[in-house]
C-alpha distance (Angstrom), angle and dihedral (degrees) to the residues before:
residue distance angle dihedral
X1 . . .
X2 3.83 . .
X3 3.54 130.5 .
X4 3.88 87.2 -105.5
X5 3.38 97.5 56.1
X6 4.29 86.0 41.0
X7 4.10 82.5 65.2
X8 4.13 95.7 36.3
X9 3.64 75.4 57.7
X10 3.91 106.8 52.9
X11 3.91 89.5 34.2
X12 4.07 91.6 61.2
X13 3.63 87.9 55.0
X14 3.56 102.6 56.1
X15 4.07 84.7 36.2
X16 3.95 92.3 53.0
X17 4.24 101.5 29.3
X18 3.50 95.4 34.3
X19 4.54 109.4 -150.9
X20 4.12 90.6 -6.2
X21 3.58 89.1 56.2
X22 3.81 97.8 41.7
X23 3.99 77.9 54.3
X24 3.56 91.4 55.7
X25 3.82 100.2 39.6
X26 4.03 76.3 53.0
X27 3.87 90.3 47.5
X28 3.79 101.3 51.5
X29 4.33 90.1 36.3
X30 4.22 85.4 66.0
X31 4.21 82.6 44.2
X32 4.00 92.0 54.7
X33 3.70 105.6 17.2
X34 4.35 83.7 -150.4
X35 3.81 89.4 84.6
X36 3.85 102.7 84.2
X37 3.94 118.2 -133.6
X38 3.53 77.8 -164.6
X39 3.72 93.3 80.6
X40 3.47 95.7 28.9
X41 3.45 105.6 57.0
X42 4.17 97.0 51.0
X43 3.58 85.4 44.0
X44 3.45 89.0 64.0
X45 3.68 94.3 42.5
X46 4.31 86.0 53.6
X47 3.49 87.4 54.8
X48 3.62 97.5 48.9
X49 3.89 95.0 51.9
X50 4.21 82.4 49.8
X51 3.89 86.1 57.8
X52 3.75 88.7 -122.6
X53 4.06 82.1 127.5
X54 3.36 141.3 -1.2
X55 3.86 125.3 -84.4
X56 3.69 90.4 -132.7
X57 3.71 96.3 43.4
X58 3.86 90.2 50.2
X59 3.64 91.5 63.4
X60 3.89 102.2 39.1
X61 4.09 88.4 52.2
X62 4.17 91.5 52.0
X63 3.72 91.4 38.2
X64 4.04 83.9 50.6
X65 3.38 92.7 39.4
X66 4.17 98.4 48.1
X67 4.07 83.6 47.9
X68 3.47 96.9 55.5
X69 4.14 95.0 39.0
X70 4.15 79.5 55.1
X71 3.51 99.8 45.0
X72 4.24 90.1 52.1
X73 4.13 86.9 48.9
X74 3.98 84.1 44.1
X75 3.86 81.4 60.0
X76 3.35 102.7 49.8
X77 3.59 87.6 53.5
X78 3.57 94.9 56.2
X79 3.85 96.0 49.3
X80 3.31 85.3 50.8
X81 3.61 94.2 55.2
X82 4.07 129.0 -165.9
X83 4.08 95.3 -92.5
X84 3.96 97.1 56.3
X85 4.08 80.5 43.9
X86 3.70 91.4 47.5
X87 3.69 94.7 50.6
X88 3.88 91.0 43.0
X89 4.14 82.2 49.3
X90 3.57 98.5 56.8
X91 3.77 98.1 47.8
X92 3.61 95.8 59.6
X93 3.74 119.6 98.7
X94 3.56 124.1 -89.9
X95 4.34 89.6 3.4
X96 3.49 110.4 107.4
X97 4.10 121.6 -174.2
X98 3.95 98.8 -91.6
X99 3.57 88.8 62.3
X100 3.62 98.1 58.3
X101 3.97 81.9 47.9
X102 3.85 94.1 51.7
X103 3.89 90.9 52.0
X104 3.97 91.5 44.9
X105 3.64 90.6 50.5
X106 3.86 94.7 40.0
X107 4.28 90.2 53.5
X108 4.10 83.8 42.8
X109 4.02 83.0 63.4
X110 3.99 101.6 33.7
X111 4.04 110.6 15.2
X112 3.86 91.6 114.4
X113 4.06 85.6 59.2
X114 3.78 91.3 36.8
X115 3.67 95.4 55.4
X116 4.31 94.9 36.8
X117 4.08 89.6 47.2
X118 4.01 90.7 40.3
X119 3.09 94.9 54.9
X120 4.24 90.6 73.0
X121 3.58 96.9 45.4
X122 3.49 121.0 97.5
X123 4.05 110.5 -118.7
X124 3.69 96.4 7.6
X125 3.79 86.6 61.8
X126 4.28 91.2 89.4
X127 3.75 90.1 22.3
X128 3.06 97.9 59.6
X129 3.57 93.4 62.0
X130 3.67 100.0 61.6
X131 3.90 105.4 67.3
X132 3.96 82.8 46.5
X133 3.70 86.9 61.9
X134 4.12 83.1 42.8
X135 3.30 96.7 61.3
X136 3.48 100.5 39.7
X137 3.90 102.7 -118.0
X138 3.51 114.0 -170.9
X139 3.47 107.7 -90.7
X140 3.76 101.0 -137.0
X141 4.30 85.2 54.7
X142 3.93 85.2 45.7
X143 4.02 92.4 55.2
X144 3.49 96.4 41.9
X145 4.17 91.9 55.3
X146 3.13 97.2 28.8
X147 3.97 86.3 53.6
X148 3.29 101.8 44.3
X149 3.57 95.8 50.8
X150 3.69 101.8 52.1
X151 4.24 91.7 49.9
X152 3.97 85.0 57.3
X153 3.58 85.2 53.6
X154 3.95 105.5 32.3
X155 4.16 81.9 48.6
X156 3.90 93.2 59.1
X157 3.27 102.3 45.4
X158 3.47 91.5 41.4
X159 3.75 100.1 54.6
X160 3.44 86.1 40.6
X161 3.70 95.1 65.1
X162 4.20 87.1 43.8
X163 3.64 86.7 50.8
X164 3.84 100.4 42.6
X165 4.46 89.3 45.4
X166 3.89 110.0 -174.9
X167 3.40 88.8 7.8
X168 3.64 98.5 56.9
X169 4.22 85.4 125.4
X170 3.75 89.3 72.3
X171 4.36 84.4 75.1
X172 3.82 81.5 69.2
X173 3.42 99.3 65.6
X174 3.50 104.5 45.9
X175 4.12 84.3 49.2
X176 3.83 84.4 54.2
X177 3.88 93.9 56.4
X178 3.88 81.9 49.5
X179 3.58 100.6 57.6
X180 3.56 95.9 39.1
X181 4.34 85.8 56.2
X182 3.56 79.5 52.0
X183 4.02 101.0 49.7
X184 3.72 86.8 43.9
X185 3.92 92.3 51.8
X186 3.68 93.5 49.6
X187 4.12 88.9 38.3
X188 3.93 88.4 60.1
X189 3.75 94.5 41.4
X190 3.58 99.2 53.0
X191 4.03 87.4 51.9
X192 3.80 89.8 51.0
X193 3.69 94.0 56.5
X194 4.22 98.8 39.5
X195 4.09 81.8 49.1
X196 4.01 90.3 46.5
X197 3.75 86.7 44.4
X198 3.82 103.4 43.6
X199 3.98 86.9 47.1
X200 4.25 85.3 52.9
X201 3.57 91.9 46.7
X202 3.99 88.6 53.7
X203 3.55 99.7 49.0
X204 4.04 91.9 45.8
X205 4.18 84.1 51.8
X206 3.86 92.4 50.7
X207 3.59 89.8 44.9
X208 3.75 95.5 53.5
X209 4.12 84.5 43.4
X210 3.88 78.7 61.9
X211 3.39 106.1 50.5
X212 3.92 94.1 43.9
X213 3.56 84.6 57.8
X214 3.36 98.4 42.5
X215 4.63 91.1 54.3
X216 4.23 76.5 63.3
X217 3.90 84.9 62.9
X218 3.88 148.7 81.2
X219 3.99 109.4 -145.7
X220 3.83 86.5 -28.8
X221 3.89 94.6 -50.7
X222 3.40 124.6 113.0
X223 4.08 121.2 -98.4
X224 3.98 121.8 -102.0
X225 3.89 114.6 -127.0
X226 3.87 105.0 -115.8
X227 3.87 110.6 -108.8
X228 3.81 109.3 -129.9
């Protein structure tokens, strides 16, 4: 299935359901992040300013419908559970077990942000969702983030697509140039941290070099063959 047939999709539901369907379309798009709010959520605007549905009704369905897509990835996550992720974690390349500690510790101290400010950025907007379910955030803290974050969002986009009328499309664009920020910003932190990494994983090799040669050694000077 391609991406165009992904939006053909989510645009016949709102089309044939009218606000529930926009809901759903909104539902299944935080389910497989492919499905683009970004089309969604204007379209549902455009259809509001038709008088096909309500303004009001457009944004409770999306907001209901982004809750309930991050409540089912919240799930997953906590199936999943932070051991089996841990384990999974520490195999990878380059990850070693303090840095699955570090990130636990950090979304101890700011998951309530993390999961209100992810849910307006394109790709972390599911992702986010999962470690939350991870760690075991209390779900009434989880809902209340997690919905408070996707009505700013779902409200934007939608009034932007009421605003914008027969043009509603054009919000798609400008959310492309967004994501694409945001795939570059990720692209150029993940090379940061495998350069820091590889450059600490060099240095810790030398230094063990070192100190294998330096067991061969008296005070740093070489050892005198024993004359027999």
């Amino acid at each position: 299935m391609t991406f165009s047939d992904l939006t053909s999709g989510a645009v016949g539901l709102v089309e044939t359901l009218g606000a529930p369907g926009a809901g759903l379309a909104v539902a299944l798009e935080n389910l497989f992040p492919p499905i683009p709010s970004e089309v969604i959520l204007p379209l549902a605007g455009f259809a509001a300013g038709q008088g096909r549905m309500s303004l009001l009704a457009a944004i409770l369905w999306t907001t209901l419908g982004s809750v309930a897509g991050a409540l089912t990835l919240y799930g997953v996550g906590a199936l999943f559970g932070r051991d089996r992720l841990r384990a999974i974690v520490v195999r990878l390349p380059l990850m070693k077990v303090e840095d699955f500690d570090r990130t636990e510790a950090w979304f101890a101290r700011h998951g309530a942000k993390a999961v209100f400010l992810g849910r307006m950025i394109p790709i972390f907007r599911s992702l986010i969702s999962v470690p939350a379910g991870v760690e075991r955030m209390p779900v009434g803290r989880f809902l209340l983030y997690t919905t408070a974050g996707s009505a700013i969002w779902n409200v934007v986009f939608v009034l932007a697509g009421y605003q914008l009328g027969e043009n509603w499309h054009r919000v798609e664009q400008y959310a492309g140039l967004l994501q694409k920020a945001v795939i570059v910003v990720c692209a150029i932190a993940a090379a940061i941290f495998v350069a820091l990494r590889l450059r600490r994983i060099r240095r810790e090799r030398s230094a063990a070099r070192a100190a294998s040669a330096g067991r061969g050694t008296v005070y740093g000077t070489a050892r005198r063959p024993v004359d027999r």
